[in-house]
Structure formats: structure tokens, C-alpha cells
N, C-alpha and C positions, 0 to 999 in steps of 0.2 A: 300283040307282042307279049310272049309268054314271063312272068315273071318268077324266077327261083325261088321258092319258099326259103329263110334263112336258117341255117343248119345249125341244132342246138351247139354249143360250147359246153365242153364237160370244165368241170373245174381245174384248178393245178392237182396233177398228182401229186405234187410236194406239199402241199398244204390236205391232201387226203390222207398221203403216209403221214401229217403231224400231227391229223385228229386221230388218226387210229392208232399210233404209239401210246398216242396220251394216253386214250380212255383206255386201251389195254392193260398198261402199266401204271394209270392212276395218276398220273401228272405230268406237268409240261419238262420238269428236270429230268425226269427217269426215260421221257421221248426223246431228251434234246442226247442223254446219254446213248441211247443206240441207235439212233441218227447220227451221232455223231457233229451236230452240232449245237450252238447256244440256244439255251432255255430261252430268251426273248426272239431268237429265229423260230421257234416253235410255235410261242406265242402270237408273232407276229401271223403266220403261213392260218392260224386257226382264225383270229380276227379278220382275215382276208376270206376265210372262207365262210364262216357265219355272216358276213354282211355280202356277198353271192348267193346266198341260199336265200337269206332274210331270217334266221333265225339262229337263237343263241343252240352252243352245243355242249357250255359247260357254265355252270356257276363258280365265279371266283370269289377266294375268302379268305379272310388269313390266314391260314393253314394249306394253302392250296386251291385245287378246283375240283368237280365235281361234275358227273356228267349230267344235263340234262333228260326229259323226259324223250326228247327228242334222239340226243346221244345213245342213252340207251339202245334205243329200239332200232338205230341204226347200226351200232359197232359190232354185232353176229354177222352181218354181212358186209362188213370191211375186212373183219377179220380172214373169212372164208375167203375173200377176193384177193387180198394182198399173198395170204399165202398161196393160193392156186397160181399165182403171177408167180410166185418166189418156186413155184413145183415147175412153171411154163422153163424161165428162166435156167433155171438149173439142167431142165431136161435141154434145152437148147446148149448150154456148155457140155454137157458129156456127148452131144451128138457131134460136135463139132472136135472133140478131143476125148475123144472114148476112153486114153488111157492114160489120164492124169487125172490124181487124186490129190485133196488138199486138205489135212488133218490138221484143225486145231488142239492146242494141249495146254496144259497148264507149263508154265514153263519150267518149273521144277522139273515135271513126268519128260518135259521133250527133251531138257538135256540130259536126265540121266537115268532116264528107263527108255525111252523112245529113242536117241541118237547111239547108244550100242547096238539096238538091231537095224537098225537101217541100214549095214552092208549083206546081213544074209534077207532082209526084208530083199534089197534089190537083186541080191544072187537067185531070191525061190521067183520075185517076180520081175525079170527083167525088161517085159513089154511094159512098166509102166511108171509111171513119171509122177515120185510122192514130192511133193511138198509139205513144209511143216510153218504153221503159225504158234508163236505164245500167245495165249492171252492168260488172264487173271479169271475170267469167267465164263461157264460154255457159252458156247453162241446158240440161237436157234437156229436150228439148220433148216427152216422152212422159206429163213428167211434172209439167209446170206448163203454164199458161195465156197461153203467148207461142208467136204463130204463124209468125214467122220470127226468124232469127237471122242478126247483123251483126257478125264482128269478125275479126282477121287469124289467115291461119291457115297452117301449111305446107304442106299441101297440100287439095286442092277437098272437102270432105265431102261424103256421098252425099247428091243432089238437093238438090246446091245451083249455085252457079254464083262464078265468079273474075271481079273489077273487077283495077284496075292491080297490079301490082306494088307493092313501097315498095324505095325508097330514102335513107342518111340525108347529110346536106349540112349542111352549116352555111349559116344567114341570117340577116339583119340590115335593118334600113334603109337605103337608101342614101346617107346620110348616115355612117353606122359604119362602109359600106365601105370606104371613104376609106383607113384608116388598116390595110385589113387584103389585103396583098398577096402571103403567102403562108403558111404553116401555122402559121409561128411566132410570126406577129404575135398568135396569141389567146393566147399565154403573159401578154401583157397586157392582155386586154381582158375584160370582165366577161363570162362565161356564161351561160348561162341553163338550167337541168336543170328535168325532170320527175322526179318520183319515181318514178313507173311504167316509166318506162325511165332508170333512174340510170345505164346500163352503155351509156348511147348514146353518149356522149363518148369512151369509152375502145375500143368497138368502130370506132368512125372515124379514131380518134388511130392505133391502131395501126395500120391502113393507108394512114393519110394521112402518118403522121413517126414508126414505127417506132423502137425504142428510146430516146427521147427524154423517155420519162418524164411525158407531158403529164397535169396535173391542172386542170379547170377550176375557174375558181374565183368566184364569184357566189350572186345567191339559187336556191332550191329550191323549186319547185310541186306541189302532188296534184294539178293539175287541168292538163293539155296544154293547155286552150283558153286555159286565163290566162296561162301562158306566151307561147302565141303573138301576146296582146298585148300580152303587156309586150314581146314583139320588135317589134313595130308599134308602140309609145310609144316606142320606142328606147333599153331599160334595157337590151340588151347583146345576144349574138349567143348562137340558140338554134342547137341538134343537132335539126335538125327530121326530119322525115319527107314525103317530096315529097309523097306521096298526099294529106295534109294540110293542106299550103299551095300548094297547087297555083295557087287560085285569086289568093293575094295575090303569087305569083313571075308570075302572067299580068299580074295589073294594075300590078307594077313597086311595090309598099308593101312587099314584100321581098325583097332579092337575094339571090345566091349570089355570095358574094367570090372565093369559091375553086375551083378545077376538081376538088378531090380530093371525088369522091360514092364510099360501099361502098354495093352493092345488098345487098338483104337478100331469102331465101327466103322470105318469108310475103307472102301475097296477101291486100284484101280481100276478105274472101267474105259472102255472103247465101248463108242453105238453110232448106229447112225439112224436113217431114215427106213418106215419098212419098206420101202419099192426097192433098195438097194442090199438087204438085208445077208440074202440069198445069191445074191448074181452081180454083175459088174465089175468092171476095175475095184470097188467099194469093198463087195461081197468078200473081193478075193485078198485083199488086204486085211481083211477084217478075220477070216479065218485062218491067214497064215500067220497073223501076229496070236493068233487063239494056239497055234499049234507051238510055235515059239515059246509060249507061255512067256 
């Protein structure tokens, strides 16, 4: 009577994606963050897997962990393995839906650089089916299910491409302007901040009236696009970003009082992956929002 040899067990891939987060990004919090769940889920999936294996894969210590000699030498090819799964993956949904694309964006850039071209975006490409995610930070696209990426950056990432510049101004109504004729006149006039860029008031202050000490002073927003209606309702003068309002400084719903603008080094940019660079649903999103400008 023949007896079946017993068929290795590979370990949980959940506890493989916890060790390779980790060591990538340096600790168990920064894995539990793009896994998307808790740091002691993280931990726990890694302690499952070093007592499977028989050996440790990180040292822990007050400040953290730290990879082993063993981690090391093994996280080049988790890396390589996870993402070729995340290139299988992905290639497996465009096969299955060749023309649906799914752009994440800074949420600023999606509602107000991104959602006015989305009617002639769908007029040039009507075979295909965009979707839009916000997030606060690119994603890697090696290794999630977004096939372009939208949000400012310092310099161009590899295949991608550069739209305007930004620069930041103060705006208002023209109505508000009225009363606001040179830098010092917002010492009294209501502000208007995002919380996302809380440090744009002070980055403009000091080279618009140096030493002077300006504090703005008003409500506070999480979200730039409510802000810039409450500048269009006329609740006070925001630190805008030109890229932003570009379209309400064309139609004259908001000025620039003042002549003092600082340019800022970061561009919007669009990139994606190179396979998709040139060709696909991807390619062709990606150069019609290029032609767009």
C-alpha cells in the first residue's frame, strides 16, 4: 500500500504580506498603515510566522524593530514576489475589464483640477469607464488596484508627466477686495486655512511682509474644496493655490487683491506604471489629460 508523501504547507500569506510591509517600511505601524489594519494584527501575523519558520525576523526595542540577519537576506525576494503578484493581479483585472481605469488623486487635485475635465475626458474617451479615488497619499501602484496617480509633486516621477506649476496668492471676492490694498490690511480680515496646508499663510506671510509677525485668523477646513467656497460665499480671504482656482480667477468669482504671489516647487503630476505607459485604457487617459493640459 503506497503511502502519499505530505505536501509542504507554505505559510499564511497574511502573515508574509505582514513581514514584508514591515521590513520594507521599517516597522510594524507603518505595515499595519498600508495593510490597513492594527499594528498588534501585524504583530501578531509576524509572531505566527517566526515561530513556523523557527526563527526570529526582527528585533524588538523601545523605539521599535529592526530586521534580523535573517530578515534581511530574505526581504529582496518578498519584495520582488509581492510585487510580481500585485503586476499578476492587476494584469488579471485589465484583462477582465480592459476599459476601466481607476485614478487616485489628492483630493484637493480631484475636485478641482480633476472633476472639470472629466466631462470632455469622457467626450475624447468614451469606451472607457474612469473612476476617481481621494486619498492624502500616492499609493504604490505595484501594489494596489489604481492605475494612475494624481497629486503634487517635487519633481516628475518616472512615467509620468508635469501639468502647471502652483503658486500660493491670496483670494477673495470682489467684493472683500475692496478693503484689502496691501499685505497688512489681512491683519484684519477673516482668513480662511485648510488644514492640509496649515503652513500656507505663514509660507506667503514671510515673503510677502517679513518680520511682521502675521497670524491669520478665521475658520479652519479638512477639505480645500469647502474652503474655496466659503471664499466664493465670501466668509473671508483664502491662501489659495493658483492651480486650483484657476478657473474661478478666469471667471472673475475670485480676485487676487494683492501682487505679492511665492511660487512653490511642486508640480501637478499624473504617472503610472511603465507597461502602461504608452498603451491601454492607462496610456490613453494619461495622454489625453496631457493634451488637456
Amino acid at each position: 500500500m503506497s503511502v502519499a508523501p505530505p505536501v509542504p504547507r507554505l505559510p499564511s500569506l497574511n502573515a508574509l504580506r505582514a513581514f514584508e510591509a514591515s521590513a520594507r517600511l521599517g516597522g510594524f505601524a507603518q505595515a499595519a498603515a498600508e495593510l490597513q489594519v492594527t499594528p498588534g494584527a501585524v504583530a501578531a501575523q509576524i509572531k505566527a510566522l517566526e515561530q513556523e519558520i523557527g526563527a526570529a525576523l526582527f528585533v524588538r526595542h523601545a523605539k521599535g524593530v529592526r530586521l534580523t540577519a535573517t530578515g534581511q537576506r530574505a526581504l529582496p525576494g518578498f519584495v520582488a514576489a509581492f510585487d510580481q503578484l500585485g503586476t499578476a493581479v492587476r494584469d488579471l483585472r485589465r484583462a477582465a475589464a480592459p476599459g476601466r481605469i481607476h485614478i487616485a488623486a489628492l483630493p484637493a487635485l480631484a475636485q478641482l483640477w480633476l472633476a472639470p475635465r472629466l466631462p470632455q475626458l469622457r467626450e475624447k474617451l468614451p469606451e472607457i469607464d474612469i473612476s476617481v479615488t481621494a486619498l492624502e497619499t500616492p499609493p504604490n501602484l505595484k501594489r494596489v488596484p489604481f492605475d494612475l496617480c494624481l497629486f503634487y509633486c517635487d519633481s516628475v516621477p518616472d512615467n509620468g508627466i508635469a501639468f502647471s506649476g502652483d503658486e500660493l496668492l491670496p483670494v477673495c471676492t470682489p467684493a472683500l477686495a475692496k478693503a484689502l490694498k496691501q499685505p497688512g490690511d489681512l491683519k484684519e480680515a477673516v482668513c480662511l486655512t485648510d488644514t492640509a496646508w496649515a503652513d500656507d499663510w505663514r509660507i506667503w506671510a514671510d515673503e510677502a511682509m517679513p518680520g511682521e509677525g502675521f497670524a491669520p485668523r478665521g475658520p479652519v477646513f479638512s477639505l480645500y474644496a469647502l474652503a474655496v467656497e466659503e471664499a466664493l460665499n465670501g466668509a473671508g480671504v483664502l491662501m489659495a493655490h493658483r492651480s486650483l482656482v484657476a478657473d474661478q480667477l478666469a471667471a472673475g468669482t475670485l480676485v487676487a487683491p494683492l501682487t505679492a504671489v511665492v511660487p512653490l516647487q511642486r508640480q501637478i503630476c499624473l504617472w503610472t506604471l511603465p507597461a502602461s505607459r504608452g498603451k491601454g485604457a492607462a496610456g490613453q487617459v494619461l495622454q489625453a489629460l496631457r493634451q488637456m493640459g
